[in-house]
PDB file of N, CA, C and O in Angstrom:
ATOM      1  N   UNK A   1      10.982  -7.429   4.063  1.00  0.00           N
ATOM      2  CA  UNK A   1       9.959  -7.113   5.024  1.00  0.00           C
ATOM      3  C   UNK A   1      10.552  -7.263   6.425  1.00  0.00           C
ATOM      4  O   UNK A   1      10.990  -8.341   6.828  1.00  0.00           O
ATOM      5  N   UNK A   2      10.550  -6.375   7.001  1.00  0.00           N
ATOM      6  CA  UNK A   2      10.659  -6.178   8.347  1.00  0.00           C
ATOM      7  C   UNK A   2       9.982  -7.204   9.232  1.00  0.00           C
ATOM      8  O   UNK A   2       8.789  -7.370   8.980  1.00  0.00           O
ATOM      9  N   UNK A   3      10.584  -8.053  10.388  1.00  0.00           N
ATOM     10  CA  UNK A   3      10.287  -9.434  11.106  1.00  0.00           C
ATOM     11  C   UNK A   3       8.952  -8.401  11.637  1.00  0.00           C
ATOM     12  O   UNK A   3       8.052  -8.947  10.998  1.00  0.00           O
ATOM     13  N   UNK A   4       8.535  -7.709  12.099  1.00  0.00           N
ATOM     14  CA  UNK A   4       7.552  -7.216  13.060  1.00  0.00           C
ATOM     15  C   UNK A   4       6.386  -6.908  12.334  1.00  0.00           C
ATOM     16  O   UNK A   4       5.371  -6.709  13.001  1.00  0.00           O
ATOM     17  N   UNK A   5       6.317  -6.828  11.128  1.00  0.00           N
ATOM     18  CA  UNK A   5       5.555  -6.626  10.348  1.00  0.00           C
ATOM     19  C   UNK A   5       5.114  -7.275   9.140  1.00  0.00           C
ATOM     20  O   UNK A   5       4.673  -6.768   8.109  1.00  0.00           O
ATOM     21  N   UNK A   6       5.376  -8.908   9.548  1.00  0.00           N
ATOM     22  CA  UNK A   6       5.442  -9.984   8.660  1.00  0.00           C
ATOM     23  C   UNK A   6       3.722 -10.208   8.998  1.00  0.00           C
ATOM     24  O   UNK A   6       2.912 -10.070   8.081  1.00  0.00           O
ATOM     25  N   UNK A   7       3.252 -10.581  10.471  1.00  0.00           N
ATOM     26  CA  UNK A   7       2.340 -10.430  10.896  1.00  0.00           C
ATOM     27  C   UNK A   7       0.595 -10.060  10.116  1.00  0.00           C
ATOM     28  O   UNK A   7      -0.424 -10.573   9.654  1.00  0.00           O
ATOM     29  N   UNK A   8       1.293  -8.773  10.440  1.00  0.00           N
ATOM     30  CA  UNK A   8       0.324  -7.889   9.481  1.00  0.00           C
ATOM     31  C   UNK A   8       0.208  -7.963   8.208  1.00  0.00           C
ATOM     32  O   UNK A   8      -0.933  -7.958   7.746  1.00  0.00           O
ATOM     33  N   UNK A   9       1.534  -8.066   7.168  1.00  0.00           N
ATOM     34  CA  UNK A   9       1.355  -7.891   6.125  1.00  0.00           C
ATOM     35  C   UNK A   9       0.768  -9.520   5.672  1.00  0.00           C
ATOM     36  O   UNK A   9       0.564  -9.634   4.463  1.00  0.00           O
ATOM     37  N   UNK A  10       0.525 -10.591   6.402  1.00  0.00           N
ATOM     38  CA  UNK A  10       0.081 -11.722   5.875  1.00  0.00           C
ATOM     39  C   UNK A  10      -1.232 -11.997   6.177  1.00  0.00           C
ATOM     40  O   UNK A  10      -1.733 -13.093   5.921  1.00  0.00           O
ATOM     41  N   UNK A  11      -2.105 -10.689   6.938  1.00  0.00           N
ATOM     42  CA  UNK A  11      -3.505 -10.680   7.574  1.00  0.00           C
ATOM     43  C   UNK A  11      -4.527 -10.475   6.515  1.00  0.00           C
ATOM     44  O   UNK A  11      -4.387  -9.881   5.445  1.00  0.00           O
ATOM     45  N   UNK A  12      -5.487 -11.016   6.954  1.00  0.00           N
ATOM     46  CA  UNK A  12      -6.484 -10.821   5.795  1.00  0.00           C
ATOM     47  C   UNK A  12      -7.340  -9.784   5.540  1.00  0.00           C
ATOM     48  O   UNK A  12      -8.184  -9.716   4.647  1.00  0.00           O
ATOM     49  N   UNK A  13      -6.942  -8.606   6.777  1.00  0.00           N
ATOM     50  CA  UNK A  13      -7.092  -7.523   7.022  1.00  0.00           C
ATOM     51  C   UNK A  13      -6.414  -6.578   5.664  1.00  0.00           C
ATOM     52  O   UNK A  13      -6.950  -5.869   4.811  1.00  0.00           O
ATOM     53  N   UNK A  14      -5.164  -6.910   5.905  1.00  0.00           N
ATOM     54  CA  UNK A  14      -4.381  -5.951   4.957  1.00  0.00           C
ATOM     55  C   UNK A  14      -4.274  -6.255   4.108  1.00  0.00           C
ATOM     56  O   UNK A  14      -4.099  -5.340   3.303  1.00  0.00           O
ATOM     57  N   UNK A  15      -4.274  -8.036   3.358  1.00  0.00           N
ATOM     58  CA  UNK A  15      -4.982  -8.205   1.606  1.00  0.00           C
ATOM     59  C   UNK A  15      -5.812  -7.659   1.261  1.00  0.00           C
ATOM     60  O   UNK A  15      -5.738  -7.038   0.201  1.00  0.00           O
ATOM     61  N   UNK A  16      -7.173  -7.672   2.171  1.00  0.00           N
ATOM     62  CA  UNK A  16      -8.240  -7.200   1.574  1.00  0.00           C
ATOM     63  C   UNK A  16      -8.326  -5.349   1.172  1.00  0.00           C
ATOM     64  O   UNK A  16      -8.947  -4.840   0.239  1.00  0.00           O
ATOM     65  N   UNK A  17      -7.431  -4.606   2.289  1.00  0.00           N
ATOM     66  CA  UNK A  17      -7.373  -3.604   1.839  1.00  0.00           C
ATOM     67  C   UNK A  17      -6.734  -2.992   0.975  1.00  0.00           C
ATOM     68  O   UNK A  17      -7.030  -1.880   0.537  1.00  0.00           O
ATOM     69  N   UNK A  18      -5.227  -4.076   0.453  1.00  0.00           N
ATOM     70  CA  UNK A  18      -4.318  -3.964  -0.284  1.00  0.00           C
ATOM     71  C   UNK A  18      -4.992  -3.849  -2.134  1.00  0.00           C
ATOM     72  O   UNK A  18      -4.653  -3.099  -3.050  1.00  0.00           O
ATOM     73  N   UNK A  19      -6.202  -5.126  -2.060  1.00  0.00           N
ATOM     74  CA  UNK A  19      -6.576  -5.406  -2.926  1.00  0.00           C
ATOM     75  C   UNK A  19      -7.929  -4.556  -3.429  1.00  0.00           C
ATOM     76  O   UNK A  19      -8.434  -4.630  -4.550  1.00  0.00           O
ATOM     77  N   UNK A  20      -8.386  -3.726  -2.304  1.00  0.00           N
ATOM     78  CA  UNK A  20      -9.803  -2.539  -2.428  1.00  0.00           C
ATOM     79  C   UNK A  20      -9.077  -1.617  -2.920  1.00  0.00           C
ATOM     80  O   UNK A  20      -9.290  -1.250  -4.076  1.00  0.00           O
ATOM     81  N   UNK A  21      -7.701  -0.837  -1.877  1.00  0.00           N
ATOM     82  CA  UNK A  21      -6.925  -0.039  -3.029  1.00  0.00           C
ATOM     83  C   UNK A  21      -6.315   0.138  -4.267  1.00  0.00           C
ATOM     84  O   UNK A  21      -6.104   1.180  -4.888  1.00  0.00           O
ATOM     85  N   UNK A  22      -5.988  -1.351  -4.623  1.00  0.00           N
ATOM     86  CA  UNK A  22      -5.811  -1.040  -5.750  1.00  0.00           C
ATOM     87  C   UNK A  22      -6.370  -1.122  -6.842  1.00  0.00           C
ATOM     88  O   UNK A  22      -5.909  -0.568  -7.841  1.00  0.00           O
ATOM     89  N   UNK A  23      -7.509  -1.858  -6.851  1.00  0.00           N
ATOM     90  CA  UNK A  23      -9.151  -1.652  -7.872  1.00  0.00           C
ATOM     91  C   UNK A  23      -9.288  -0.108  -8.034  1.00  0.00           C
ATOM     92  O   UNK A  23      -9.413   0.651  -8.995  1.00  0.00           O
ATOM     93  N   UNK A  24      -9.198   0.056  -6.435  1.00  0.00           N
ATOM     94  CA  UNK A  24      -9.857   1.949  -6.629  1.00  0.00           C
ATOM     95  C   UNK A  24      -9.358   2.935  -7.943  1.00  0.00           C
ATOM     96  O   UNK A  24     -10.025   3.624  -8.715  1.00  0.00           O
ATOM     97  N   UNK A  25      -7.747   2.667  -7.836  1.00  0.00           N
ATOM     98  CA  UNK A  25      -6.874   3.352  -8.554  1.00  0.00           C
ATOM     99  C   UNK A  25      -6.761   2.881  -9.830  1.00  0.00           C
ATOM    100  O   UNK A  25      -6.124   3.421 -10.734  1.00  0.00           O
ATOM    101  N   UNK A  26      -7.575   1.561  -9.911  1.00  0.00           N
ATOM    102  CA  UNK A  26      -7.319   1.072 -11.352  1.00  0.00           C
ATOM    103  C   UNK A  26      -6.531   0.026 -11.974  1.00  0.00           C
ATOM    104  O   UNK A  26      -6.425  -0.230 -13.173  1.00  0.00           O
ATOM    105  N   UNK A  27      -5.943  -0.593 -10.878  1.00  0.00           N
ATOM    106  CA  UNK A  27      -4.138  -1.269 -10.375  1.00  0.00           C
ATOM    107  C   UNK A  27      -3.124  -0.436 -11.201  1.00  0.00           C
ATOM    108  O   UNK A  27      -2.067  -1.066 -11.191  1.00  0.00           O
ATOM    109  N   UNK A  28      -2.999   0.644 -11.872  1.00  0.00           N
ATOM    110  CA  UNK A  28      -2.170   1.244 -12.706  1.00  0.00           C
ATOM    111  C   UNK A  28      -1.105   2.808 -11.852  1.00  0.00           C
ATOM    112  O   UNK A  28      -1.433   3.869 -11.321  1.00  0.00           O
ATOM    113  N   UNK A  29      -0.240   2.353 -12.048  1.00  0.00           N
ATOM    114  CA  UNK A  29       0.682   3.066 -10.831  1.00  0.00           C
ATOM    115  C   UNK A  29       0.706   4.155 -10.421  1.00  0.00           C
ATOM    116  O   UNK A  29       0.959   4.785 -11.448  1.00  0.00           O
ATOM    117  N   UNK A  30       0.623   4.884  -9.618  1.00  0.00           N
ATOM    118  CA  UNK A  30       0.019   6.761  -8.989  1.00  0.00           C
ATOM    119  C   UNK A  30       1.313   7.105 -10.040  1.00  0.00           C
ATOM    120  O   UNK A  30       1.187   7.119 -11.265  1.00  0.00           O
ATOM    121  N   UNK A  31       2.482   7.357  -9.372  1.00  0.00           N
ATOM    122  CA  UNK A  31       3.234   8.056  -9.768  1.00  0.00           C
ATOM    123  C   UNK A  31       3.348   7.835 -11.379  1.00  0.00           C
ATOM    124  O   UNK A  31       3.166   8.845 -12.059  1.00  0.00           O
ATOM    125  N   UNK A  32       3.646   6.548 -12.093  1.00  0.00           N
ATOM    126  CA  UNK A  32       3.244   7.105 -13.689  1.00  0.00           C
ATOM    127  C   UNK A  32       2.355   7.368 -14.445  1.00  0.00           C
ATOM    128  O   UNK A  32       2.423   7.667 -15.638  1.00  0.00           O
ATOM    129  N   UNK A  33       1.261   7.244 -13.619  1.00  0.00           N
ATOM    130  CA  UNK A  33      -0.135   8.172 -14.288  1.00  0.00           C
ATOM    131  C   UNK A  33      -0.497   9.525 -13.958  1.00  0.00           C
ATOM    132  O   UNK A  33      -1.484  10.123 -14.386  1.00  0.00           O
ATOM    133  N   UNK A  34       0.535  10.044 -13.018  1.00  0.00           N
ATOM    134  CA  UNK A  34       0.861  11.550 -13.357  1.00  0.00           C
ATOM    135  C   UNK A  34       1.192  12.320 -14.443  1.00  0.00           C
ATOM    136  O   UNK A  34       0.846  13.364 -14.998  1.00  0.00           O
ATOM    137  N   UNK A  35       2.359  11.013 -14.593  1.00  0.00           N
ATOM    138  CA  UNK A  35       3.195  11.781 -15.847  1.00  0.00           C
ATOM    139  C   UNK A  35       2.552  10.921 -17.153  1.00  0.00           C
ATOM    140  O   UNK A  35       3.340  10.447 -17.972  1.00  0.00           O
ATOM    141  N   UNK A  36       1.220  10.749 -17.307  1.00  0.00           N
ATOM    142  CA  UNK A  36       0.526  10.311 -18.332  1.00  0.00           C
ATOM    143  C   UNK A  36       0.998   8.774 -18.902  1.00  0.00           C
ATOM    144  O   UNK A  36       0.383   8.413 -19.905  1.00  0.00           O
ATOM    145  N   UNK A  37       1.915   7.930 -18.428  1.00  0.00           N
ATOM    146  CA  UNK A  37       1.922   6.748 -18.699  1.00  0.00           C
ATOM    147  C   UNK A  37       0.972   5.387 -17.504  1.00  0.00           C
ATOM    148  O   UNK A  37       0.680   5.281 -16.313  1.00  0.00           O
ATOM    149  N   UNK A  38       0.811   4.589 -18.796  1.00  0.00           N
ATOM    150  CA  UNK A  38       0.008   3.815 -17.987  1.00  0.00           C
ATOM    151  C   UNK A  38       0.976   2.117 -17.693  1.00  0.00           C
ATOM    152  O   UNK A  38       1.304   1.240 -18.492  1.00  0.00           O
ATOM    153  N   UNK A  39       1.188   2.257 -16.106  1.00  0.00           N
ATOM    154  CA  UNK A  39       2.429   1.251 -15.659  1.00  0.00           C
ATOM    155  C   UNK A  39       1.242   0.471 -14.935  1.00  0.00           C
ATOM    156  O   UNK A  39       0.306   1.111 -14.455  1.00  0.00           O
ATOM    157  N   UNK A  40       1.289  -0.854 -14.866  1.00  0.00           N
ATOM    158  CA  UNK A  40       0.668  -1.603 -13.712  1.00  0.00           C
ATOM    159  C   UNK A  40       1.703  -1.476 -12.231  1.00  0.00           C
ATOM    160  O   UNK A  40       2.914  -1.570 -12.029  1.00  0.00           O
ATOM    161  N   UNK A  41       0.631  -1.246 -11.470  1.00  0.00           N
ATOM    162  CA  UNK A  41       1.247  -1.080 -10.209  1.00  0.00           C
ATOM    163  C   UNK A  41       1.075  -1.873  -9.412  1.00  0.00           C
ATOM    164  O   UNK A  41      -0.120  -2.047  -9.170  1.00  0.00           O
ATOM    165  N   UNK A  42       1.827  -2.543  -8.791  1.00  0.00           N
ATOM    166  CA  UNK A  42       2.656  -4.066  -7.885  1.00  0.00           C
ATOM    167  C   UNK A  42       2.832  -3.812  -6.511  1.00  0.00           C
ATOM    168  O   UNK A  42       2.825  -4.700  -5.659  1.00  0.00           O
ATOM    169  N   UNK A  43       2.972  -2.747  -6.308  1.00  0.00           N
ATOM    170  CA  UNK A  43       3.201  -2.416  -4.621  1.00  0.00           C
ATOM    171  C   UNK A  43       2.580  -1.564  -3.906  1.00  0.00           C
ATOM    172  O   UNK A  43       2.938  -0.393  -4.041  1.00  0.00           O
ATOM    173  N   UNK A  44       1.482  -1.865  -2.945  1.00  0.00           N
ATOM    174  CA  UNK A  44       0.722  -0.874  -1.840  1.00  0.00           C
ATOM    175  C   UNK A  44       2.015  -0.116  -1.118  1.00  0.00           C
ATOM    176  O   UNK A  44       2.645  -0.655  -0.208  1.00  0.00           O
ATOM    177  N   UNK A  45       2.252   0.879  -1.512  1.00  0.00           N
ATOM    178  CA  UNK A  45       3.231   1.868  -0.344  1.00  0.00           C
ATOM    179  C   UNK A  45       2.583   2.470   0.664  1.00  0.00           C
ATOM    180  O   UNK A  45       1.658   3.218   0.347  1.00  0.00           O
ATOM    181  N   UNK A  46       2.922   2.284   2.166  1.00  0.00           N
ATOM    182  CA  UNK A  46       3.105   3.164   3.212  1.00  0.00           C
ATOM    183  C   UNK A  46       3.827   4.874   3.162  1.00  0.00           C
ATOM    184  O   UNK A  46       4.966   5.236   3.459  1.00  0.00           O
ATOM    185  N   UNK A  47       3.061   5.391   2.840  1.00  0.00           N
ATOM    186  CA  UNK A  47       3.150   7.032   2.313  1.00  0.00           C
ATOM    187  C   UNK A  47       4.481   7.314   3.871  1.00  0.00           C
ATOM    188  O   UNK A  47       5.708   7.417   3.875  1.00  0.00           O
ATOM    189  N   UNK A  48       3.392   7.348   5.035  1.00  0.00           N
ATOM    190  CA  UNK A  48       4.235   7.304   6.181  1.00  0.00           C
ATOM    191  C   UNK A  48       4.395   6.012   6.435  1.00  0.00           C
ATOM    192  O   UNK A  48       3.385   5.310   6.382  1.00  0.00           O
ATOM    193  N   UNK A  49       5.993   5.244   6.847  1.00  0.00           N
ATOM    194  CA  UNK A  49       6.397   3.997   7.357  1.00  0.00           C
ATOM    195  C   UNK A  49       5.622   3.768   7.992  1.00  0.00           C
ATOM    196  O   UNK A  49       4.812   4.536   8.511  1.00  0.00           O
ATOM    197  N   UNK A  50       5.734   2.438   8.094  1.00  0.00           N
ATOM    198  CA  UNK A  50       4.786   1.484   9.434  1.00  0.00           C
ATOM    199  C   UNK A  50       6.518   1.201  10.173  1.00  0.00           C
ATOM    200  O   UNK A  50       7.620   0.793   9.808  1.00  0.00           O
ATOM    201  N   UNK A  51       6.015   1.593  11.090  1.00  0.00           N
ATOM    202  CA  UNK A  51       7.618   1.559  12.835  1.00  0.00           C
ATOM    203  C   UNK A  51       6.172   0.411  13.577  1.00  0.00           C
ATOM    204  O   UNK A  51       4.959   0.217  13.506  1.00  0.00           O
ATOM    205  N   UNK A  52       7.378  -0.047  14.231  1.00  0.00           N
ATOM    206  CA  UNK A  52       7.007  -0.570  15.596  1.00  0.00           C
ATOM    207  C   UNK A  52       6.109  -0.175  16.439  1.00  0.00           C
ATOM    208  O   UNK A  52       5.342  -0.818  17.155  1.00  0.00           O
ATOM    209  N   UNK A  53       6.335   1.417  16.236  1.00  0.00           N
ATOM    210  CA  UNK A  53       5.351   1.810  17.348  1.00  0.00           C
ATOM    211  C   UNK A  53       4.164   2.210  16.432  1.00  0.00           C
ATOM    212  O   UNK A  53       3.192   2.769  16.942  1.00  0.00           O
ATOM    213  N   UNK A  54       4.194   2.001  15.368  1.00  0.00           N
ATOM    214  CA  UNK A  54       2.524   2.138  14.628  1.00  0.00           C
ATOM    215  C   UNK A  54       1.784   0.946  14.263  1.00  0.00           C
ATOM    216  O   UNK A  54       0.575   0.838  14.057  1.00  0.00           O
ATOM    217  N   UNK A  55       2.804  -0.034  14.208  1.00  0.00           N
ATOM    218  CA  UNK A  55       2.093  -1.171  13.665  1.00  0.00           C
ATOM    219  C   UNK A  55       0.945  -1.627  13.697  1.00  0.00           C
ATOM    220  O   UNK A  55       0.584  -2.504  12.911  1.00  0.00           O
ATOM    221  N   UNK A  56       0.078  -1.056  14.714  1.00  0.00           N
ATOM    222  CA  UNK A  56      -1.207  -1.520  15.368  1.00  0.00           C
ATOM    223  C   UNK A  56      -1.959  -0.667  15.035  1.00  0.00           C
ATOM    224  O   UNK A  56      -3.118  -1.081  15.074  1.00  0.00           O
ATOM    225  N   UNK A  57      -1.865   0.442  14.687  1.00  0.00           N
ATOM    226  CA  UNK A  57      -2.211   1.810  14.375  1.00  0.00           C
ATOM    227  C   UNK A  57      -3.257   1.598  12.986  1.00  0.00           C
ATOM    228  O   UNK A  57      -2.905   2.009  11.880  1.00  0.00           O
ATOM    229  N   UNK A  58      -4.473   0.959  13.192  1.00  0.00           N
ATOM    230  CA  UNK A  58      -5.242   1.167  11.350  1.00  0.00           C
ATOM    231  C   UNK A  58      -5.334   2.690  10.611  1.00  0.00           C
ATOM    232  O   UNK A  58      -5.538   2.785   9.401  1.00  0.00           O
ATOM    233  N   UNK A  59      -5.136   4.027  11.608  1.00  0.00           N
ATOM    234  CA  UNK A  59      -5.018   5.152  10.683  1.00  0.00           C
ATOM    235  C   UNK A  59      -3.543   5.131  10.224  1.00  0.00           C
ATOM    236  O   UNK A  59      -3.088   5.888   9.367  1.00  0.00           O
ATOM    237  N   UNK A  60      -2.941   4.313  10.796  1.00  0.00           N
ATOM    238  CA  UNK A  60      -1.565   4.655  10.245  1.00  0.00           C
ATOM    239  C   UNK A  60      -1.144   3.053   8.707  1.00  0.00           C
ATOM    240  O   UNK A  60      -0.462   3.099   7.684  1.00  0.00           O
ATOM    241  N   UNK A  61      -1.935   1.956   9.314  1.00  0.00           N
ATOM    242  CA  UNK A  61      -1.320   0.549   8.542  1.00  0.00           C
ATOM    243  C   UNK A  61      -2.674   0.773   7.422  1.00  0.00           C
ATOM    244  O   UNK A  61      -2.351   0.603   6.247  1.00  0.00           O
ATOM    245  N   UNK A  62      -3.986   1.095   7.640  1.00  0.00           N
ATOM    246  CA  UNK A  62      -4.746   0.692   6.725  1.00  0.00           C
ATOM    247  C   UNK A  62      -5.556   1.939   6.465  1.00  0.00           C
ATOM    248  O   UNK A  62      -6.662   1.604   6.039  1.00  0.00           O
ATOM    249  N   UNK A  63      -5.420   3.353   6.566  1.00  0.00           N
ATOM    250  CA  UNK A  63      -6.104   4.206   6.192  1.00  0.00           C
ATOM    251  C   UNK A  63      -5.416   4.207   4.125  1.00  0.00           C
ATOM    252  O   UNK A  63      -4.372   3.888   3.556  1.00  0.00           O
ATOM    253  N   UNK A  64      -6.694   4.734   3.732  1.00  0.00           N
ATOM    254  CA  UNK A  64      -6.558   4.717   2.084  1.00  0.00           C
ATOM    255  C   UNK A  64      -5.555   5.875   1.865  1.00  0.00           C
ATOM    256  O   UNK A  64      -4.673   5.757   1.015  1.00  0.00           O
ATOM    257  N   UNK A  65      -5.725   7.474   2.939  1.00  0.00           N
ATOM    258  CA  UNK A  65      -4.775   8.890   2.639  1.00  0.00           C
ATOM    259  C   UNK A  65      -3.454   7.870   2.533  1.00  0.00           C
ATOM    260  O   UNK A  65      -3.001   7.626   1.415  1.00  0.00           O
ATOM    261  N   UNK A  66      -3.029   7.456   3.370  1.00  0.00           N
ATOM    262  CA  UNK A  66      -1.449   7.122   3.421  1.00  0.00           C
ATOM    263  C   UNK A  66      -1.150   5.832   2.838  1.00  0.00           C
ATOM    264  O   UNK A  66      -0.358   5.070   3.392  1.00  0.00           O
ATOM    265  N   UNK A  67      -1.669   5.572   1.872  1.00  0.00           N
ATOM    266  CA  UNK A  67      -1.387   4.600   0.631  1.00  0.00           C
ATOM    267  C   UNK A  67      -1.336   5.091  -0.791  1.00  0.00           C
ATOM    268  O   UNK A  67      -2.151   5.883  -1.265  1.00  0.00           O
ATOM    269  N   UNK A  68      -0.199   4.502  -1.510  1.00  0.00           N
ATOM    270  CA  UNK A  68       0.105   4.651  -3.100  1.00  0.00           C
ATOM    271  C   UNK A  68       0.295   3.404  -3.440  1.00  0.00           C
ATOM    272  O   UNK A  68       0.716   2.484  -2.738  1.00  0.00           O
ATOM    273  N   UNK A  69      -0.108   3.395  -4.819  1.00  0.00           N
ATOM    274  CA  UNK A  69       0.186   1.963  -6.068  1.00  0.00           C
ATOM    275  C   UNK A  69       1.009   2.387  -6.638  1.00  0.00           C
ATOM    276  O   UNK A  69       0.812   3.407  -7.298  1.00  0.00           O
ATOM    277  N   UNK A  70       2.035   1.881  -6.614  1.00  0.00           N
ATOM    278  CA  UNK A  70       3.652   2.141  -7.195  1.00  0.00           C
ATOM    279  C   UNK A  70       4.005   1.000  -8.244  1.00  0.00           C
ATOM    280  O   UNK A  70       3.623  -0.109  -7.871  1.00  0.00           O
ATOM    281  N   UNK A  71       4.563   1.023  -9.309  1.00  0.00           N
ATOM    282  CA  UNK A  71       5.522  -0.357  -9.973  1.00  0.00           C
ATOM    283  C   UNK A  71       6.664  -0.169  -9.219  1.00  0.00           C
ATOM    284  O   UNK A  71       6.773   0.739  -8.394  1.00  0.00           O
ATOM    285  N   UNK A  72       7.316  -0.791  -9.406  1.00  0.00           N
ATOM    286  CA  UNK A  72       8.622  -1.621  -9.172  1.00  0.00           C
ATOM    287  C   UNK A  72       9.625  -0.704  -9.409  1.00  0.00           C
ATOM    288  O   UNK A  72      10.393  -0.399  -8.496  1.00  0.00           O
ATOM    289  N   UNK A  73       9.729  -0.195 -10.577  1.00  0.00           N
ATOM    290  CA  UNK A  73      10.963   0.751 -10.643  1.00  0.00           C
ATOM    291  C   UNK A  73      10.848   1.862 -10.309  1.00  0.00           C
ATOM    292  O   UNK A  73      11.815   2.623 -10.355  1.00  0.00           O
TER     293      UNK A  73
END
């Protein structure tokens, strides 16, 4: 994790949304429930990065469009 964005990612702002998105989806991972397997998914992804100069940005850190539930591999 990036020092500038330790901040944020420890807010109770971005658990709570971390944890609404991934109920939504089921916690089961976007990308292998495309391809019809069912993976638990472990990581809220930033579709577009969070930079420095967005960090503050909630359409950019906490909108639902620019989030995926990913596993690990």
């Amino acid at each position: 994790m990036k020092q500038y964005a330790e901040k944020f990612y420890k807010s109770k702002t971005w658990q709570s949304t971390r944890e609404a998105y991934s109920k939504s989806v089921g916690y089961l991972c976007e990308d292998c429930l495309k391809q019809g397997m069912f993976t638990a998914g472990e990581i809220v992804h930033h579709i577009r990065p969070i930079t420095r100069d967005n960090i503050n940005n909630p359409d950019i850190t906490l909108n639902w469009d620019n989030l995926r539930l990913l596993c690990r591999p």
